[in-house]
N, C-alpha and C positions, 0 to 999 in steps of 0.2 A: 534410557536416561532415568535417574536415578529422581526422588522429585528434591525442587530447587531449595536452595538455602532462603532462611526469612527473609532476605533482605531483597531478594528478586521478584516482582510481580509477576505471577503464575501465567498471565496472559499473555502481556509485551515484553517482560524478561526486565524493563527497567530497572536501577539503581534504585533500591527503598531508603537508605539510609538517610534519617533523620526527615522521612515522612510519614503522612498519614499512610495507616494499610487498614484493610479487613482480612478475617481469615477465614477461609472454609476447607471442610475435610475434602482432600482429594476424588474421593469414589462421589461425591456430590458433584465438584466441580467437572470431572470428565464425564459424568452423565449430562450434565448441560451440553457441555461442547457437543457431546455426539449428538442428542437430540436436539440442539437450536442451528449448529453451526456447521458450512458447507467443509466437507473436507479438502485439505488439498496436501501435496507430499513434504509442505515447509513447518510451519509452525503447529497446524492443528495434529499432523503425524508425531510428531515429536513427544508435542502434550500429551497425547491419548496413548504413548506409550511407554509413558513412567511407569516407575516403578514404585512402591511405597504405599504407606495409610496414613503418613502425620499430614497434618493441617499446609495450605498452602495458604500464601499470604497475598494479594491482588491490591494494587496502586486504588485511591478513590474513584479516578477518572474512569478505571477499567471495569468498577463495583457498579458507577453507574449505568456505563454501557447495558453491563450485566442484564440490570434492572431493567431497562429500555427494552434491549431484545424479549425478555421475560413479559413483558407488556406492564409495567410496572412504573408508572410514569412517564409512558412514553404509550408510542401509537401501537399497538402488534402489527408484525411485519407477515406479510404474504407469503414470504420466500425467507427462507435460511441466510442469513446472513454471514459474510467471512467475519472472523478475526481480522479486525482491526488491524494486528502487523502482517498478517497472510494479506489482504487487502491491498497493503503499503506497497509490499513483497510483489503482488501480480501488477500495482499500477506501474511500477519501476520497469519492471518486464515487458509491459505494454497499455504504455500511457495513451489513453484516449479509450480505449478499448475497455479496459476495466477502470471503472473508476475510480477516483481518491478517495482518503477516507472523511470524515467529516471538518472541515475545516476550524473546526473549535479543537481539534485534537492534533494539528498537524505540530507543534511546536513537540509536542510529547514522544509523538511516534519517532519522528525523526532522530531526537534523543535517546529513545531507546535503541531505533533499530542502528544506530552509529556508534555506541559504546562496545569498546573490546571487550568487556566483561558480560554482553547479555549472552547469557547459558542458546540462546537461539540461533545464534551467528553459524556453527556449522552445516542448521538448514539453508541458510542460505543460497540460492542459487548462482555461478559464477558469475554469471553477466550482473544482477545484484550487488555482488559485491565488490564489482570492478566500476560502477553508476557510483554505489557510496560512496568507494573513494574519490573519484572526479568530482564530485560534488565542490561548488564555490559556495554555498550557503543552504540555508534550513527550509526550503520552498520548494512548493509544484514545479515551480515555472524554473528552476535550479535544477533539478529532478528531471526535466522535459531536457534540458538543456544537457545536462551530463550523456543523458537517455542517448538523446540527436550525437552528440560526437565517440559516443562507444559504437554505436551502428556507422561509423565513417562518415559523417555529417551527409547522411543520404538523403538522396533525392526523392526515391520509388519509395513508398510505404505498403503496408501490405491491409490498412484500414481508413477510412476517413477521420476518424477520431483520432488517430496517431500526426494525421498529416495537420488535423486541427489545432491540437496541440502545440505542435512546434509553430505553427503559422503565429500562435498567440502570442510564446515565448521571442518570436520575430517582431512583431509589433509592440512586444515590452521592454523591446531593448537589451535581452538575456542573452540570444543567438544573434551574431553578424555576420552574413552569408556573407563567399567569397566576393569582392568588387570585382575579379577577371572570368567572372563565372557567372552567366544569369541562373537564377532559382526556379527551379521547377514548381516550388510549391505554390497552388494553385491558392488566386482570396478567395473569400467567401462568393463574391460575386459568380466567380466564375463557374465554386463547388456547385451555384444553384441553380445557374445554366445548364451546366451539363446534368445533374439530375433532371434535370425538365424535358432535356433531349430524350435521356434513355425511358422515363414514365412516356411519354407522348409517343416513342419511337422517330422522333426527326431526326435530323442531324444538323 
């Protein structure tokens, strides 16, 4: 990949036109990525193998990040952090399991990561971008919801935080299990029962 025209933020691939940006030269910005940020085969691959030396341009939102991970107004972090749309990218893939990304940013990412023009959309992974289109609105709990009926609105999960998840988007009203069909998914109550069985060994 070639690097992005000015108008795309180098990080979430966002639409810049007619907003704020910053710019930094490239060989700066992928030395960050490599040394602050977890790789994975979608968006940090992609970035870290442009091609190019001109300046790349980055939304405010993503400058602040930036700064954050950097310890730069913000706490320094213990562990390597994702990109923010890599992040997005893996909670889609498996909600509960990996986390969301910060909830001051969800209006943005989703924006980004839904526009046919973001230069990123070929990383994309299938199942990704068969969630975005099912998508009824701009939320977790949307997201959780699309997640639940590309997987066949299943029963079995393969983690607790997946099964948490949809359990939530169940009691917000997002998901409406079959009425001729009881739900396997277990509440809370019962998740803490049965851990107590297997820690303890009873049954």
């Amino acid at each position: 990949m070639t690097c992005l025209p000015d108008n795309r933020c180098a990080l979430c691939g966002i639409d810049l036109r007619g907003a704020r940006r910053r710019f930094q030269e490239y060989d700066e910005l992928k030395a960050f990525v490599v040394a602050r940020c977890q790789p994975t085969p979608f968006v940090y691959e992609a970035l870290v193998a442009r091609s190019g030396t001109h300046r790349q341009c980055m939304c405010i939102p993503c400058v602040n990040w930036k700064r954050r991970v950097n310890g730069k107004g913000g706490l320094k972090r213990c562990a390597r952090p994702l990109l923010q749309l890599d992040q997005l990218i893996l909670f889609l893939m498996q909600p509960g399991v990996v986390l969301e990304p910060d909830s001051r940013c969800t209006d943005r990412l989703f924006r980004a990561i839904k526009q046919a023009c973001n230069p990123y959309r070929p990383s994309y992974p299938f199942p990704v971008a068969c969630i975005l289109e099912a998508m009824r609105g701009d939320s977790y709990a949307h997201a959780v919801t699309a997640w639940w009926e590309f997987n066949g609105r299943t029963e079995f999960f393969r983690s607790p935080g997946e099964a948490k998840r949809v359990r939530q988007a169940m009691k917000q009203g997002y998901i409406q299990p079959d009425e001729d069909e009881p739900c396997a998914v277990q509440d809370d109550a019962q998740d803490d029962a049965q851990g107590m069985r297997e820690q303890t060994g009873g049954v």
